[in-house]
PDB file of the backbone (N, CA, C, O) and the ligand in Angstrom, with CONECT records:
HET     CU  A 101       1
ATOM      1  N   UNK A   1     -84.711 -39.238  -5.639  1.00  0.00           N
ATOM      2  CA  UNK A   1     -84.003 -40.383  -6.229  1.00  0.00           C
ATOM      3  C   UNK A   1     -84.987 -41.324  -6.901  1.00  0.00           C
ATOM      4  O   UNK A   1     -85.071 -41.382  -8.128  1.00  0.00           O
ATOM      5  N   UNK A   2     -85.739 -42.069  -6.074  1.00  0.00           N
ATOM      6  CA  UNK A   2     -87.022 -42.529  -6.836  1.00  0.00           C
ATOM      7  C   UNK A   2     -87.831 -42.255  -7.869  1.00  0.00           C
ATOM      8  O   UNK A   2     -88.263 -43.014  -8.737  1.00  0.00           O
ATOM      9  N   UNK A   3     -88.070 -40.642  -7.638  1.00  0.00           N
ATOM     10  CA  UNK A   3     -88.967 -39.786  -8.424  1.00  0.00           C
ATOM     11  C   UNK A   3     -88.273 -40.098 -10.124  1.00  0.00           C
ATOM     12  O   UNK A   3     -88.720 -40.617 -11.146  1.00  0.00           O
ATOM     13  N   UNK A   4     -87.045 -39.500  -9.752  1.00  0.00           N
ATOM     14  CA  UNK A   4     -85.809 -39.834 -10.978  1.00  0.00           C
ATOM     15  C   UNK A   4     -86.174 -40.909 -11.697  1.00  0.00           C
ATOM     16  O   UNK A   4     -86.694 -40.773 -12.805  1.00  0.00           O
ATOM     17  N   UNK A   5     -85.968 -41.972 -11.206  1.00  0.00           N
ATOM     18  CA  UNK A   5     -85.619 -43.304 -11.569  1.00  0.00           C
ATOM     19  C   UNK A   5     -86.922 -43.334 -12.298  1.00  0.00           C
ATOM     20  O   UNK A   5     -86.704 -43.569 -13.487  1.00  0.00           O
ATOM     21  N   UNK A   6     -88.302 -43.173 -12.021  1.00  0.00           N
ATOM     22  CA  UNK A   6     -89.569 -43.286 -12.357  1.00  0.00           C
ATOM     23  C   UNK A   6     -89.643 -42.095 -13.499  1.00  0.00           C
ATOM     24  O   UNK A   6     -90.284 -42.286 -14.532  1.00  0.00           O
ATOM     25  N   UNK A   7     -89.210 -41.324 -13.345  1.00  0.00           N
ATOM     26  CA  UNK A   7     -89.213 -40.041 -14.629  1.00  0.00           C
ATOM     27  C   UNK A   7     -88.659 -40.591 -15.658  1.00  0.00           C
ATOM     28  O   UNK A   7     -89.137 -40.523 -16.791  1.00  0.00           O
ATOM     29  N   UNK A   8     -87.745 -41.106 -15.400  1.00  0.00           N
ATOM     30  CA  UNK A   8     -86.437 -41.787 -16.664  1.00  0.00           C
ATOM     31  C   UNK A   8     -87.138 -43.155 -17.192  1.00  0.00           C
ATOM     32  O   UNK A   8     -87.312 -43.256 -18.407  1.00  0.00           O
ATOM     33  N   UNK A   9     -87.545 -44.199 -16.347  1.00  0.00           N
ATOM     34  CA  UNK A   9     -88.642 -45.331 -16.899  1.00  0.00           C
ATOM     35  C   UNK A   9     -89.427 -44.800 -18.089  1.00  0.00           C
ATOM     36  O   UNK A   9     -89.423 -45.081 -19.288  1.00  0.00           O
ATOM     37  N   UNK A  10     -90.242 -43.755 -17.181  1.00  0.00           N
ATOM     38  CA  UNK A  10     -91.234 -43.199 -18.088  1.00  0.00           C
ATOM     39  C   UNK A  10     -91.330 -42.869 -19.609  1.00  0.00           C
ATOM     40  O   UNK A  10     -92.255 -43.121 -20.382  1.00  0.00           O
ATOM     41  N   UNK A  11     -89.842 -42.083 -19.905  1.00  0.00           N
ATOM     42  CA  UNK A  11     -89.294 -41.197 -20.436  1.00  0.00           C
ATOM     43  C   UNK A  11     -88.797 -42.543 -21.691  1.00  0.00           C
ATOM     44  O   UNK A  11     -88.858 -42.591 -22.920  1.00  0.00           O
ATOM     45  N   UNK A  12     -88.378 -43.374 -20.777  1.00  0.00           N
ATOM     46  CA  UNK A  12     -87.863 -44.269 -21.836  1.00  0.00           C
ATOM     47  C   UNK A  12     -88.406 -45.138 -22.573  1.00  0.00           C
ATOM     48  O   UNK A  12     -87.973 -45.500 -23.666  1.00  0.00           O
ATOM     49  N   UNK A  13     -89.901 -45.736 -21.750  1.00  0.00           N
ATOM     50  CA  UNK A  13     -90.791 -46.093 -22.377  1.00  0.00           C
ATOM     51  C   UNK A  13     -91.537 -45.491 -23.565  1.00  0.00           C
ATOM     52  O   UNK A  13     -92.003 -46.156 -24.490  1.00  0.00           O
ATOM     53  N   UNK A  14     -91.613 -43.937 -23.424  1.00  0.00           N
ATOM     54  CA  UNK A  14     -91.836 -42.975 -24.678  1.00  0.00           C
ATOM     55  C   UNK A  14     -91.593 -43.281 -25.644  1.00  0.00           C
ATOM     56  O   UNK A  14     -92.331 -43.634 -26.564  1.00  0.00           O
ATOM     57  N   UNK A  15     -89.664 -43.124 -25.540  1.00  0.00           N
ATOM     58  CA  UNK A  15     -89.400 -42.961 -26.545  1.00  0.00           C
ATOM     59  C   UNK A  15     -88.908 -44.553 -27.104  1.00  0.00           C
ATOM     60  O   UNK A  15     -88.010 -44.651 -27.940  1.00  0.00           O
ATOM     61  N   UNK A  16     -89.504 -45.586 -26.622  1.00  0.00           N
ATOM     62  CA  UNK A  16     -89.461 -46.563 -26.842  1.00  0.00           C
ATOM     63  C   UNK A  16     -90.705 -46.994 -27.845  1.00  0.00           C
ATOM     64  O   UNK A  16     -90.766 -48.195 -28.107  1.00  0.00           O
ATOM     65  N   UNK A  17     -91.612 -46.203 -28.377  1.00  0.00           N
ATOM     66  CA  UNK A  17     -92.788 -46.219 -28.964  1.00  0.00           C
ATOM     67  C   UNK A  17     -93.855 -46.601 -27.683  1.00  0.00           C
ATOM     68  O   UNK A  17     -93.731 -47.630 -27.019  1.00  0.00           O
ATOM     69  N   UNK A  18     -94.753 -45.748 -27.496  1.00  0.00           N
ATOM     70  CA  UNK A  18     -95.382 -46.433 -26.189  1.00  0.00           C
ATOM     71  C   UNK A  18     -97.116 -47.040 -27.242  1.00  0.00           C
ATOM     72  O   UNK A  18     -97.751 -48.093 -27.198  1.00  0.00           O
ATOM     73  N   UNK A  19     -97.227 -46.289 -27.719  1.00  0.00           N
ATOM     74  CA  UNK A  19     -98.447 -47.432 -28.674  1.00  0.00           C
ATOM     75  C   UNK A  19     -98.082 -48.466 -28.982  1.00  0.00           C
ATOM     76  O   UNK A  19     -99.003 -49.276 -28.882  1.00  0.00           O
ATOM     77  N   UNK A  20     -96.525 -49.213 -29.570  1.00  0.00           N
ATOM     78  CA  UNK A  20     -96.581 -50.328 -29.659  1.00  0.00           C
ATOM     79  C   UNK A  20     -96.883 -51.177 -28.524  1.00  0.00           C
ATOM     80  O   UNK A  20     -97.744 -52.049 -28.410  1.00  0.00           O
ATOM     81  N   UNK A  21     -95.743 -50.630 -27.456  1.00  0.00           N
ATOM     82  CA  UNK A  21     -95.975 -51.491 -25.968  1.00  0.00           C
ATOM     83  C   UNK A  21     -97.176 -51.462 -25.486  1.00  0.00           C
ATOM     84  O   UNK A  21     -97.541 -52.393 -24.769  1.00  0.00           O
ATOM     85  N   UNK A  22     -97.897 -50.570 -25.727  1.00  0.00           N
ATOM     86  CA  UNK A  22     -99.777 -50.669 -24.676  1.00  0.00           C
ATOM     87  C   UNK A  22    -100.232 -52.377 -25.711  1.00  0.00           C
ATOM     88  O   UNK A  22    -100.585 -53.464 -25.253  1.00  0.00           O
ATOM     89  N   UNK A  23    -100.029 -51.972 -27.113  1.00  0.00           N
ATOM     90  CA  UNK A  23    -100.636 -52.826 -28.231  1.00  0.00           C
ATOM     91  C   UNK A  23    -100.113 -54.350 -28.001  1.00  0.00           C
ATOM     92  O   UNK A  23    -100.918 -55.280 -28.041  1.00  0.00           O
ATOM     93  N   UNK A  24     -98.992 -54.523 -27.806  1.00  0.00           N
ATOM     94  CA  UNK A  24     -98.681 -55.521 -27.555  1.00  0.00           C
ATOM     95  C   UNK A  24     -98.891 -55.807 -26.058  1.00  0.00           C
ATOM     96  O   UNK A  24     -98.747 -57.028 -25.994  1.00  0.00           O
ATOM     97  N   UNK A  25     -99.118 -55.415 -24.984  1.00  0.00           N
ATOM     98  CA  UNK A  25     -99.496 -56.032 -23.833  1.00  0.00           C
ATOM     99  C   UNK A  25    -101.151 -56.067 -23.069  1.00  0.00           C
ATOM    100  O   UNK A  25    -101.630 -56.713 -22.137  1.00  0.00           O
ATOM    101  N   UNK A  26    -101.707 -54.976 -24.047  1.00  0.00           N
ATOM    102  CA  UNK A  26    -103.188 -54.467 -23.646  1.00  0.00           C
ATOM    103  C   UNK A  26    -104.139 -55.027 -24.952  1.00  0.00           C
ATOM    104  O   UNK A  26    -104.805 -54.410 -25.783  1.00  0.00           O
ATOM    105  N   UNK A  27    -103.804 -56.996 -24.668  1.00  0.00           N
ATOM    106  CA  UNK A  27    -104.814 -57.378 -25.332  1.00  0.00           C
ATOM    107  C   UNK A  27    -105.348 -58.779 -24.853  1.00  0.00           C
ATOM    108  O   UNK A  27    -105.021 -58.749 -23.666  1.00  0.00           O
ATOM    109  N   UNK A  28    -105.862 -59.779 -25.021  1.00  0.00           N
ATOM    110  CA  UNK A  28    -106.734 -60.794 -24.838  1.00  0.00           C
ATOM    111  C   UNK A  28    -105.520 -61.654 -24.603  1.00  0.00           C
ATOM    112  O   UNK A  28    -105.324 -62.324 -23.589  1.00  0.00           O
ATOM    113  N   UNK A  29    -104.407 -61.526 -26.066  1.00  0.00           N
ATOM    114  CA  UNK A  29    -103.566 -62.760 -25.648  1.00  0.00           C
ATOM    115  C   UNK A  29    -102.832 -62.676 -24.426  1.00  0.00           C
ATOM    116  O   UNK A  29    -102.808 -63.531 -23.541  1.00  0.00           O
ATOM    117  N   UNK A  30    -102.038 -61.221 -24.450  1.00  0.00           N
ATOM    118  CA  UNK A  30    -101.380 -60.919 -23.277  1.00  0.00           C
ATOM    119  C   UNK A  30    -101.815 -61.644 -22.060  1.00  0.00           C
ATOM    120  O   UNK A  30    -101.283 -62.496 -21.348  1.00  0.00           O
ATOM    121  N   UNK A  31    -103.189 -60.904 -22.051  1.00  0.00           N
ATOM    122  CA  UNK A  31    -104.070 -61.208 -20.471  1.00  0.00           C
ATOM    123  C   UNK A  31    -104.417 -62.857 -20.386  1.00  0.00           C
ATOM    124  O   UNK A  31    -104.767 -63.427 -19.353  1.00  0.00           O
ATOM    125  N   UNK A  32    -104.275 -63.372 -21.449  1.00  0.00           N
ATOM    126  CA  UNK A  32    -103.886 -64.840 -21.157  1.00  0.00           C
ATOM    127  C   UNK A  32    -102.991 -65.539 -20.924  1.00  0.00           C
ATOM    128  O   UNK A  32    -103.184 -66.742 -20.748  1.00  0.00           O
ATOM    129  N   UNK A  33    -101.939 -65.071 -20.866  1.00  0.00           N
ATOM    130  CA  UNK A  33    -100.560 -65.465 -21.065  1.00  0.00           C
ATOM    131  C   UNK A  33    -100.542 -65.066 -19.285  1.00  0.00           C
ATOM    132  O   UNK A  33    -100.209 -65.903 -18.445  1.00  0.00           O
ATOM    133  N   UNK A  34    -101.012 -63.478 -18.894  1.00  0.00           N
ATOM    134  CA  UNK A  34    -100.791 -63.092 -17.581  1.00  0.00           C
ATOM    135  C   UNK A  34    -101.288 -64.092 -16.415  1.00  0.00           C
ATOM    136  O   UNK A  34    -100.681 -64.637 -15.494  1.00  0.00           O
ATOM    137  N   UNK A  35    -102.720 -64.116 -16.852  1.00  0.00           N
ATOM    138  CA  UNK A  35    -103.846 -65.393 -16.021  1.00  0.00           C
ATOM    139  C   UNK A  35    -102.752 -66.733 -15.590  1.00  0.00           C
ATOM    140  O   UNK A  35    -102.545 -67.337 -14.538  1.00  0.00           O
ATOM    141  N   UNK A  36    -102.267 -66.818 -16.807  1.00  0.00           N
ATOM    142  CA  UNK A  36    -101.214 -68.815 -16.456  1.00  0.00           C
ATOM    143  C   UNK A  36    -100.121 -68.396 -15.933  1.00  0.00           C
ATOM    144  O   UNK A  36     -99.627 -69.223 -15.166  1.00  0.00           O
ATOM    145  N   UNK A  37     -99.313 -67.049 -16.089  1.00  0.00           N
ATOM    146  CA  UNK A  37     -98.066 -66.631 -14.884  1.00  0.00           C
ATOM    147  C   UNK A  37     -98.402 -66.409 -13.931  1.00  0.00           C
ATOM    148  O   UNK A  37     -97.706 -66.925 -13.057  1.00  0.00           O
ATOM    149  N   UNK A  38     -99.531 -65.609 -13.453  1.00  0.00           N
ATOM    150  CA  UNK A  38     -99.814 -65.534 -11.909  1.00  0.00           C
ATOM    151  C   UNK A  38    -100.684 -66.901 -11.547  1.00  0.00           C
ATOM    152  O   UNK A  38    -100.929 -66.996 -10.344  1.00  0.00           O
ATOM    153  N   UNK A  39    -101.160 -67.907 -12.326  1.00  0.00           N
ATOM    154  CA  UNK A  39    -101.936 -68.910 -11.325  1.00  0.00           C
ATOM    155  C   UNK A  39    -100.371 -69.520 -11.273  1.00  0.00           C
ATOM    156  O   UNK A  39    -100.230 -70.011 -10.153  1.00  0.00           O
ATOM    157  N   UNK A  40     -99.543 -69.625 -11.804  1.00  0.00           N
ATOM    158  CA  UNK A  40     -98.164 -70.237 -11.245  1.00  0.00           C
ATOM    159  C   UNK A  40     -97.155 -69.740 -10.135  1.00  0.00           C
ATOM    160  O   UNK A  40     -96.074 -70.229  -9.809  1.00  0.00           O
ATOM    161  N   UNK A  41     -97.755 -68.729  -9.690  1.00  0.00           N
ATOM    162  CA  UNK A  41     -97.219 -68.076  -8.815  1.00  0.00           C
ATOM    163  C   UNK A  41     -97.060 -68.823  -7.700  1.00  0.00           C
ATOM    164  O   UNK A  41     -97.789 -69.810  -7.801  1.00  0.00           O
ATOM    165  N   UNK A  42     -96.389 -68.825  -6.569  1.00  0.00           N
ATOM    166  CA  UNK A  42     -96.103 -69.755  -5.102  1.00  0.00           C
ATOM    167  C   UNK A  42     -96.558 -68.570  -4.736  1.00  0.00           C
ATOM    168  O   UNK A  42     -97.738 -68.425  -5.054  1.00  0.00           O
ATOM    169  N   UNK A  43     -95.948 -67.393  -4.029  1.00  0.00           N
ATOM    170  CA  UNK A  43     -95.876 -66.519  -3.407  1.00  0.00           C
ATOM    171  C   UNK A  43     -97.528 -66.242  -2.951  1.00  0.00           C
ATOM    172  O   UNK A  43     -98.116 -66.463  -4.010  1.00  0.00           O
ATOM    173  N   UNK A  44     -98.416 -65.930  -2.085  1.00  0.00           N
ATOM    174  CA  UNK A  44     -99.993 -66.113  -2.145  1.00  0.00           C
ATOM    175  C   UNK A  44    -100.266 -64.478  -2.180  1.00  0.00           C
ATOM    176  O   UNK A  44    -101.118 -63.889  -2.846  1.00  0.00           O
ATOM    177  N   UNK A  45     -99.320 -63.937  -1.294  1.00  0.00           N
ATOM    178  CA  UNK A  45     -99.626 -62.694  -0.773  1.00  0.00           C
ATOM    179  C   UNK A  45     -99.547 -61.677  -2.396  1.00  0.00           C
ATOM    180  O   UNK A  45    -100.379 -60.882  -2.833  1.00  0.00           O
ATOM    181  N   UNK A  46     -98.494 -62.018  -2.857  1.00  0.00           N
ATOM    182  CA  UNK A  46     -98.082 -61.355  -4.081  1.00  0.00           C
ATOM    183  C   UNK A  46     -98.752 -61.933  -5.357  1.00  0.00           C
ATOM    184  O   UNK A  46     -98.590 -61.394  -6.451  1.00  0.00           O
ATOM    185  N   UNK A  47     -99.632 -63.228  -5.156  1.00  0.00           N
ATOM    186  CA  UNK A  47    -100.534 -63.538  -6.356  1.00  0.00           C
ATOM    187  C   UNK A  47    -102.057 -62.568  -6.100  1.00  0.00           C
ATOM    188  O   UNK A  47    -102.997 -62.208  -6.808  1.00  0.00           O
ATOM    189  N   UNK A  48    -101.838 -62.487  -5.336  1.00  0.00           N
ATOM    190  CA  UNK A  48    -103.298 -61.849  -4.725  1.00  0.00           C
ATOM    191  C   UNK A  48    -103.398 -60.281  -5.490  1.00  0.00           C
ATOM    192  O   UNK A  48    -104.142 -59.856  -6.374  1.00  0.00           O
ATOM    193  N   UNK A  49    -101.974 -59.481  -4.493  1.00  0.00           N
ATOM    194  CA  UNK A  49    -101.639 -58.204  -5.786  1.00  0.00           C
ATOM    195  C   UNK A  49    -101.611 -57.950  -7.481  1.00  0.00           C
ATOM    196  O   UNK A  49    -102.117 -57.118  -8.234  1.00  0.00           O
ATOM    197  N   UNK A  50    -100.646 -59.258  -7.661  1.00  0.00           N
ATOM    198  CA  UNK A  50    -101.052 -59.563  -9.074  1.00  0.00           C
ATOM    199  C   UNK A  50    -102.330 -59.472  -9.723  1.00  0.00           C
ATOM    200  O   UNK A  50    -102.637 -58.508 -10.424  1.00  0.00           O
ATOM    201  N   UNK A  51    -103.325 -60.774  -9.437  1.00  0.00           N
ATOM    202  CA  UNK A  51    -103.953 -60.697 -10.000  1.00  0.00           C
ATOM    203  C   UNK A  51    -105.029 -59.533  -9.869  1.00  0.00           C
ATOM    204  O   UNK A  51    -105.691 -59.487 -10.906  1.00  0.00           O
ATOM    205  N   UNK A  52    -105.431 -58.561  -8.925  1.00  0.00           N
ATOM    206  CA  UNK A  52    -105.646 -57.360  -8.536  1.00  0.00           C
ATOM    207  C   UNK A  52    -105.772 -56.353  -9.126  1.00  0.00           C
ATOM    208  O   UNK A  52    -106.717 -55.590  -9.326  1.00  0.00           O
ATOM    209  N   UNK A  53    -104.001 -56.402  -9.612  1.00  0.00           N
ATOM    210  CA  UNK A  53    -103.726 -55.042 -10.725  1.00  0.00           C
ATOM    211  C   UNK A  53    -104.093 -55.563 -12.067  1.00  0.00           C
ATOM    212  O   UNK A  53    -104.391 -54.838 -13.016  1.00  0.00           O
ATOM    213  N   UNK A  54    -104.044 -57.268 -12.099  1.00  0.00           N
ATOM    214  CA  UNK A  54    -104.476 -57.266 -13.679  1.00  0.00           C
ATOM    215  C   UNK A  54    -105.892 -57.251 -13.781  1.00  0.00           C
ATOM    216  O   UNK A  54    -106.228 -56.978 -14.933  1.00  0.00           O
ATOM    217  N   UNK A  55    -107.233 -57.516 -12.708  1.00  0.00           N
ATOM    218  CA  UNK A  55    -108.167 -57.182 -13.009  1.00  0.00           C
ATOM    219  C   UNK A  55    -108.448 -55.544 -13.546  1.00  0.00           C
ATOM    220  O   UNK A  55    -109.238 -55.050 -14.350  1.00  0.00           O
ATOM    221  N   UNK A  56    -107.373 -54.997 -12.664  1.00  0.00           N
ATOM    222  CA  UNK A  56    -108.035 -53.388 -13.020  1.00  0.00           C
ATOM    223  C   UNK A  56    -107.335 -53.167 -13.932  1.00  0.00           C
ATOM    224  O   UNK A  56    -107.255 -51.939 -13.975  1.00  0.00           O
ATOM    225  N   UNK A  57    -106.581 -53.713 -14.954  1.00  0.00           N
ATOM    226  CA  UNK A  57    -105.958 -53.863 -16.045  1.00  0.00           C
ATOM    227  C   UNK A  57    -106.904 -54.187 -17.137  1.00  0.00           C
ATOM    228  O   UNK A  57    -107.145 -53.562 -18.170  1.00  0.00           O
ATOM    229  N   UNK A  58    -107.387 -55.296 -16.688  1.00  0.00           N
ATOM    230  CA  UNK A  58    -108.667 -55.466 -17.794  1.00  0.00           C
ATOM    231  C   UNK A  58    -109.422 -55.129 -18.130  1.00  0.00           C
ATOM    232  O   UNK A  58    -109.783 -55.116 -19.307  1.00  0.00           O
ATOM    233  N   UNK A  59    -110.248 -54.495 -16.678  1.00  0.00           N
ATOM    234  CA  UNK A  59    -111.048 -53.500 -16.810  1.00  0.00           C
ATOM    235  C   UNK A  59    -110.987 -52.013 -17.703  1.00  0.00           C
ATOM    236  O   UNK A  59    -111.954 -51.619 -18.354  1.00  0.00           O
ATOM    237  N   UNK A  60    -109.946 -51.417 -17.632  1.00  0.00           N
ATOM    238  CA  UNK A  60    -109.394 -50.242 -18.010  1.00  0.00           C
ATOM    239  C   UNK A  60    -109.156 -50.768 -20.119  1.00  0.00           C
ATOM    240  O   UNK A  60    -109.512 -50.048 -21.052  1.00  0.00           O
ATOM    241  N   UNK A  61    -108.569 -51.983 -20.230  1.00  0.00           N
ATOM    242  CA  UNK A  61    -109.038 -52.548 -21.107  1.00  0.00           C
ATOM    243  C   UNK A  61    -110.210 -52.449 -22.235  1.00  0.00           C
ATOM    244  O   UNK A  61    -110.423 -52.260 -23.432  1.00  0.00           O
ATOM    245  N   UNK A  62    -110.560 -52.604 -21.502  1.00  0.00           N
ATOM    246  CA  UNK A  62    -112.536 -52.978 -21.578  1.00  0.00           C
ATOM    247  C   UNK A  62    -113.047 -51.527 -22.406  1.00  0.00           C
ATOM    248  O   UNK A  62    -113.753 -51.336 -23.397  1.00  0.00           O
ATOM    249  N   UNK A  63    -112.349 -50.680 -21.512  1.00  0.00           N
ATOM    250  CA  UNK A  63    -113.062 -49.019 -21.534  1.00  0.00           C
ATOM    251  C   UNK A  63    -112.100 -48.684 -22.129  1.00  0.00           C
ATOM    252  O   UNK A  63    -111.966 -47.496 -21.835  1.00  0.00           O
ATOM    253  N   UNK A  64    -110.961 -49.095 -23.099  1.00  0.00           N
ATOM    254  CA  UNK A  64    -110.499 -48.310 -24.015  1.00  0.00           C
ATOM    255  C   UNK A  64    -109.138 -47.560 -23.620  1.00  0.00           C
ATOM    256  O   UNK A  64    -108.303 -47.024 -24.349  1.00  0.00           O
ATOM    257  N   UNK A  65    -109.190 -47.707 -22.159  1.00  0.00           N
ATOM    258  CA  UNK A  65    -107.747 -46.778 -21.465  1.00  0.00           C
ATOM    259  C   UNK A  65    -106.847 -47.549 -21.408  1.00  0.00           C
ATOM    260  O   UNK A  65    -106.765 -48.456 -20.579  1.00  0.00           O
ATOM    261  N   UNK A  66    -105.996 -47.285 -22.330  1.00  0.00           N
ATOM    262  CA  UNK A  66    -104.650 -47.917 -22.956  1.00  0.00           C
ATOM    263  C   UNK A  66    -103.590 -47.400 -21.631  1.00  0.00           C
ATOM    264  O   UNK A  66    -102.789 -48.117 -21.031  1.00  0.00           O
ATOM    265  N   UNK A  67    -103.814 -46.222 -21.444  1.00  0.00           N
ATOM    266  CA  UNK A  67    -103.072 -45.754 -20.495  1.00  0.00           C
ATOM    267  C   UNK A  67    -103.014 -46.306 -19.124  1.00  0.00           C
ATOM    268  O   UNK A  67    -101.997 -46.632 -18.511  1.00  0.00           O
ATOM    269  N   UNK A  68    -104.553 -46.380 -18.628  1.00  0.00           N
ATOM    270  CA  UNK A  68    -104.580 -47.333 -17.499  1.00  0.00           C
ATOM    271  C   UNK A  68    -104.831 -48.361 -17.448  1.00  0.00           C
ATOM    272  O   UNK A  68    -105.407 -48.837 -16.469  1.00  0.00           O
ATOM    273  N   UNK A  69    -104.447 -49.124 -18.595  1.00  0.00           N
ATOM    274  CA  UNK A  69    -104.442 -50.783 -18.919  1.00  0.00           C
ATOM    275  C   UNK A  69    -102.791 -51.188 -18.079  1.00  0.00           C
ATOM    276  O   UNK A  69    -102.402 -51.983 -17.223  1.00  0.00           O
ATOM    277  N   UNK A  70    -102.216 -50.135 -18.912  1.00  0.00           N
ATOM    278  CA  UNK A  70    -100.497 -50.332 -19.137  1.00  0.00           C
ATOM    279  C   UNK A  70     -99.974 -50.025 -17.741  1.00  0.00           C
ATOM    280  O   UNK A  70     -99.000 -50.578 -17.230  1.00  0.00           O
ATOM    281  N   UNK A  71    -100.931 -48.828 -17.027  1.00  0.00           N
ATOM    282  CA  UNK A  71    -100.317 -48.879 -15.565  1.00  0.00           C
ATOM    283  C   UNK A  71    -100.956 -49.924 -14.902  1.00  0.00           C
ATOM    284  O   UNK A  71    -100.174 -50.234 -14.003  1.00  0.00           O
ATOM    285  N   UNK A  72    -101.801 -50.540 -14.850  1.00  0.00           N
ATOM    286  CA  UNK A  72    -102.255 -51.526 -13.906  1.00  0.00           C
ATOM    287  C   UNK A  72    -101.304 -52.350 -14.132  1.00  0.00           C
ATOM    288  O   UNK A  72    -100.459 -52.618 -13.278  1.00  0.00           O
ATOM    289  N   UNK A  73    -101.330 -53.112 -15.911  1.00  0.00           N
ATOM    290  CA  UNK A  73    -100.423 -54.066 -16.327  1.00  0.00           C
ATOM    291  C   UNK A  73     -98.880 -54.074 -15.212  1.00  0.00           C
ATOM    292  O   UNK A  73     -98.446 -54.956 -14.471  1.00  0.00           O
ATOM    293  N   UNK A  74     -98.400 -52.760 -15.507  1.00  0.00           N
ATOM    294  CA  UNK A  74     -97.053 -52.474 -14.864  1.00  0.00           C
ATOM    295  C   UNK A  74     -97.327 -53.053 -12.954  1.00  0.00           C
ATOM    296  O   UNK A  74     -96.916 -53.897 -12.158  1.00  0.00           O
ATOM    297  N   UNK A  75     -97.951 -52.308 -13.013  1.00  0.00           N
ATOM    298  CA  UNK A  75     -98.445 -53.164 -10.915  1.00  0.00           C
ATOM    299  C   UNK A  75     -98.354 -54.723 -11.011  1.00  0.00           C
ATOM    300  O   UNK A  75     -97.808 -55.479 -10.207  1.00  0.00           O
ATOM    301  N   UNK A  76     -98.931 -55.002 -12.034  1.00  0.00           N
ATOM    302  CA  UNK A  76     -98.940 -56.599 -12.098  1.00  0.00           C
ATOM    303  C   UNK A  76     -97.941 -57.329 -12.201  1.00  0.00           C
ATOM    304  O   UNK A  76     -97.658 -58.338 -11.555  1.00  0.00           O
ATOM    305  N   UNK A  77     -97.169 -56.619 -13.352  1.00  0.00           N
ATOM    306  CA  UNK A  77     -95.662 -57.397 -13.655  1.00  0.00           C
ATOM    307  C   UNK A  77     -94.934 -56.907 -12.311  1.00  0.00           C
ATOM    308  O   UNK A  77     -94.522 -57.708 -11.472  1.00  0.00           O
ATOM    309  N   UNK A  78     -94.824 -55.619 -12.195  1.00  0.00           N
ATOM    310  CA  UNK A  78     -94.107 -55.741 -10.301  1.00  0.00           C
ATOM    311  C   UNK A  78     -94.412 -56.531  -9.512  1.00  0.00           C
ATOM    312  O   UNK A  78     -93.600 -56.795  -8.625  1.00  0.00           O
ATOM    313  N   UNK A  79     -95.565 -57.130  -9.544  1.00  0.00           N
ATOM    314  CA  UNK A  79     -95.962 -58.169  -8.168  1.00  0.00           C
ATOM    315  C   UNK A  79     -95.578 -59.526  -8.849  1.00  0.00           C
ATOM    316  O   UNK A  79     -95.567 -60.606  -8.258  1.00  0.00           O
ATOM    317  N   UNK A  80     -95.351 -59.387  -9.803  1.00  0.00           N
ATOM    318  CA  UNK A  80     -95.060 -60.620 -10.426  1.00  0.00           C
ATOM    319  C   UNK A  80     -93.667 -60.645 -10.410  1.00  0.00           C
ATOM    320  O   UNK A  80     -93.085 -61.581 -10.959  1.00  0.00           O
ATOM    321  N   UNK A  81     -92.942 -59.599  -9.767  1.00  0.00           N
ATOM    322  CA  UNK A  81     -91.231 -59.408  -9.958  1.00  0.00           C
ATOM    323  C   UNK A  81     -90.676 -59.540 -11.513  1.00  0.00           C
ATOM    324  O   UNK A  81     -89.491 -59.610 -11.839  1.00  0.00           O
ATOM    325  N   UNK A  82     -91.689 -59.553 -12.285  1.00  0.00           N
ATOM    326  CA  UNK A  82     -90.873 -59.002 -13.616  1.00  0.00           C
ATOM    327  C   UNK A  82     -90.343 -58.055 -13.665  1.00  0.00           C
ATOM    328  O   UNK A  82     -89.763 -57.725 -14.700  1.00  0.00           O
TER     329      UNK A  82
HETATM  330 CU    CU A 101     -98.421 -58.279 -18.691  1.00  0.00          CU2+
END
């Protein structure tokens, strides 16, 4: 059931153009925009995750992996309950 649900995300993000979405979220402004939603965070336990996945977001960044920019990104916005 899960597996599903995560196949079909996937699937839809595809065919949703996935170079635009890495492009538009796997950049400087993004990750600034991310930095001022999670320091607004209440929650401590779940700012902590946040900001976590967006370091290894940035990192992955850094080195060009669009792919593991966009999955960290995605960990982040989950802890962020987006
Ligand atoms: Cu983001």
């Amino acid at each position: 059931m899960l597996k599903t649900s995560i196949l079909a995300a996937f699937l839809a993000v595809i065919a949703l153009s996935p170079a635009y979405a890495a492009q538009d979220l796997c950049n400087e402004a993004h990750m600034k925009k991310m930095d001022d939603m999670i320091a607004k965070m209440t929650d401590a336990s779940k700012k902590k995750e946040a900001t976590a996945a967006l370091d290894m977001s940035k990192a992955a960044m850094k080195k060009g992996d669009t792919a593991g920019c966009m999955k960290h990104m995605n960990e982040a916005h989950k802890a962020m309950g987006l």
